[in-house]
N, C-alpha and C positions, 0 to 999 in steps of 0.2 A: 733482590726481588726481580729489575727486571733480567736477570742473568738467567734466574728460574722461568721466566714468563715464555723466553728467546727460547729455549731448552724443550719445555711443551711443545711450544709452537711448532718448530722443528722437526720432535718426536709424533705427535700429529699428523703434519704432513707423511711422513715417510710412511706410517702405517697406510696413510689413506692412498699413496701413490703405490705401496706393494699390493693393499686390495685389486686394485685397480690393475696393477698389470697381471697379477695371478688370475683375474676372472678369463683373460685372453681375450681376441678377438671378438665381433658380436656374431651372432650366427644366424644365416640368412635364412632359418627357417622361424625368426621371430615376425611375427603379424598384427599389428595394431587396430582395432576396432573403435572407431571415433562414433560416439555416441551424441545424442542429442538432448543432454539433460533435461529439457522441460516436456518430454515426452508426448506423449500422441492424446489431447482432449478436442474431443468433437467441441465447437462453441453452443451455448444454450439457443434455443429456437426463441428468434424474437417474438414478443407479445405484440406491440404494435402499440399507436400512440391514441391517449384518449381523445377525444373531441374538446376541442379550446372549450373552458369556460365563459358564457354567455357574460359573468360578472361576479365580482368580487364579493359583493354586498351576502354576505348573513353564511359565508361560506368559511373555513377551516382550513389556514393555510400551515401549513406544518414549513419551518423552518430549518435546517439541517446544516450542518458543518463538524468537518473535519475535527478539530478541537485543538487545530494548531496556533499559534501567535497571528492574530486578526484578524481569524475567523471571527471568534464571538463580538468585537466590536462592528464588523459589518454585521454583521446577522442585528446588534443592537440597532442599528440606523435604519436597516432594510422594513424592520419591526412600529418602528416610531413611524415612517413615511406610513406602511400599511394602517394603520391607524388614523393618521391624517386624512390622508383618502377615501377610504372604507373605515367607518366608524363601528358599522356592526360586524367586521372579521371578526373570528377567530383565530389568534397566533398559537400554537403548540411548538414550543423549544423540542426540540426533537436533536440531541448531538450522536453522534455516531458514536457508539461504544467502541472503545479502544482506539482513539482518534481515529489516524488516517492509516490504519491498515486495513488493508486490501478487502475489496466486498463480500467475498464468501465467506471473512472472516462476521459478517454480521447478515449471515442467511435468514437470521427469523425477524432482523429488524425491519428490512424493506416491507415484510406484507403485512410489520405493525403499524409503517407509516403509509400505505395506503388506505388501512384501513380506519383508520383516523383520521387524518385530513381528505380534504375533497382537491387540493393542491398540495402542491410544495415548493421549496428553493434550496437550492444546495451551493453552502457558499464553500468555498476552497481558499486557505491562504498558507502563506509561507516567501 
């Protein structure tokens, strides 16, 4: 077996070194074009930031994360404190479909969580 193994190998090589020398030299009328794979996107125009909230009391904070390993147990803690604090909050669990990929992959969920909460928090882990 391995006498057979040496034999391929061998065989192998030679083909791939006769390829190689029958294509002949390279020819200096080849030209390589270096591209920019992530190509040309304008960025979105920014919106701008809302006006701080005057207070928490009787208002709708939407909650949000990634939905990787401790996200949801922060998001639990951050939830219990709101509570404590602001008794009349509103918490909406709000987790980002398809955990953590990328935001345009969840274009219609941003303007369902502003339209729903009057805040939010966006926790990230990993």
């Amino acid at each position: 077996m391995r006498c057979r193994t040496t034999v391929l190998t061998a065989l192998a090589g030679a083909v791939l070194g006769i390829s190689l020398w029958s294509a002949g030299p390279a020819s200096a009328d080849v030209k390589l074009a270096v591209m920019n794979p992530r190509g040309d996107v304008s960025p979105p125009l920014p919106n701008g930031l809302q006006p701080r909230l005057a207070s928490l009391d009787g208002k709708r904070i939407a909650l949000l994360e990634n939905g990787k390993a401790g996200a949801k147990e922060f998001m639990d803690a951050l939830e219990e404190l709101l509570h404590e604090r602001y008794p009349s909050v509103t918490v909406l669990r709000m987790p980002k479909p398809e955990g953590s990929r990328f935001a345009f992959d969840a274009k219609e969920w941003y303007p369902e969580v502003t339209r729903r909460g009057d805040a939010f928090a966006y926790g990230m882990a990993d």
